[in-house]
Phi, psi and omega in degrees: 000036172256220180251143142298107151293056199311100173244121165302174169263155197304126189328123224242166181274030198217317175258338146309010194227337183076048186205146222262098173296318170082247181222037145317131147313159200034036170289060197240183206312156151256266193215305181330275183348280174350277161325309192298303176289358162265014193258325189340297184308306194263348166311297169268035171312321194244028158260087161335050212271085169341308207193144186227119184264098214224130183303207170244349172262180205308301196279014136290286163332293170351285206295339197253358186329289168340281165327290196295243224341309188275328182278009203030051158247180128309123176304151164243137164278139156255113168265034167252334167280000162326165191278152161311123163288109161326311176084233186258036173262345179317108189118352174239149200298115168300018175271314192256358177279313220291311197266016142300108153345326191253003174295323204279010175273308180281334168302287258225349162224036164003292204296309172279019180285147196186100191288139134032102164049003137282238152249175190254161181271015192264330170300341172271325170305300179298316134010306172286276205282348132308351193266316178270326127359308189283302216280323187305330185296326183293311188288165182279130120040320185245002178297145177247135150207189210230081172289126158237132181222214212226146183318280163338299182292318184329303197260033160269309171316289222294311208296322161317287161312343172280336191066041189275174197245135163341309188275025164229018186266348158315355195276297182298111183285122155238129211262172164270129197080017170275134188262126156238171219228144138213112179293084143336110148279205200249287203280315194220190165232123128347118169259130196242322190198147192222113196056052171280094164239050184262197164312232161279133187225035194281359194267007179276349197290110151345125175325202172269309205266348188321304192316321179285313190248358197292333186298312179296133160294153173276129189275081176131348186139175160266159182264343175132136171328316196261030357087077177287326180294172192221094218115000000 
């Protein structure tokens, strides 16, 4: 029941080439990327940020190096937060996936995809959000922390958190190096920001009272981050 930090990873020399890394080895940042993950430290300068959750490839690490580094703390690998196994389209140029039969499978029916010699993407949702579920259920109420994973599984989360059907997170944008946010309760989960590649985001730090009040939604609205009252 704490707050959640989605962070894709930084743009990678894979997406600056147009081409679908999946879980090629060596992959890591490009010279955007680099930058983008050194902006991190002062984006999230005003977040207390409990546990940093990390995929098992390069350019997630990569991208969060920095950050842990300067809060000292340590990553935990997650493999459930991997990248979607492709199977045999990894590695190959999204110029040429697109004219695949099965391009027009993953836009408009996601939930029923199954790659190539790979994973299904319904599998990857349960896979994610059993994962975030699991490490979130460990923290305390006022906790913050931090995923940095991969576009797809990102937004495989927000659609679970949103109570979207699988076949609409195409619907969702996640950019590289962008933060979306969800705050876990008992009863729902809350989506607070979704492809957030700004600024300071310290205003995401849970109330003091989250533990009490954090489950109910505001009937008219939030009064606002900087806002204690309710209604």
């Amino acid at each position: 029941m704490a707050t959640l930090i989605l962070l894709r990873h930084a743009r990678s020399a894979a997406n600056g080439a147009g081409t679908l890394a999946g879980r090629s080895p060596g992959v890591g940042l490009d010279e955007t990327g680099v930058g983008q993950a050194a902006g991190l430290v002062d984006r999230l300068a005003g977040v207390p940020l409990r546990e940093v959750v990390v995929s098992p490839l390069q350019r997630c690490r990569e991208t969060v190096a920095g950050l842990v580094a300067q809060r000292g703390l340590s990553s935990v690998v997650e493999p459930d937060l991997a990248e979607v196994d492709y199977g045999e389209w990894t590695g190959r140029k999204i110029s040429e996936l697109v004219e695949e039969p099965l391009w027009k499978v993953v836009q408009q029916h996601p939930s029923a995809v199954v790659f190539p010699g790979g994973e299904g993407l319904a599998q990857v949702q349960a896979r994610s959000v059993a994962a975030v579920r699991a490490h979130d259920r460990r923290l305390p109420a006022d906790a913050v922390w931090l995923a940095c994973t991969h576009g797809d599984v990102i937004k495989s989360v927000l659609a679970d958190a949103l109570g979207l059907h699988l076949d609409a997170f195409q619907r969702i944008v996640v950019d590289p190096c962008s933060v979306s946010v969800v705050r876990y309760t008992e009863t729902r989960p809350f989506v607070l920001k979704v492809n957030d590649t700004g600024g300071d985001v310290s205003g995401l730090v849970p109330p003091v009272d989250a533990a009490k009040s954090g489950s109910d939604a505001v009937v008219g609205g939030s009064a606002g981050v900087s806002e204690s009252g309710r209604g």
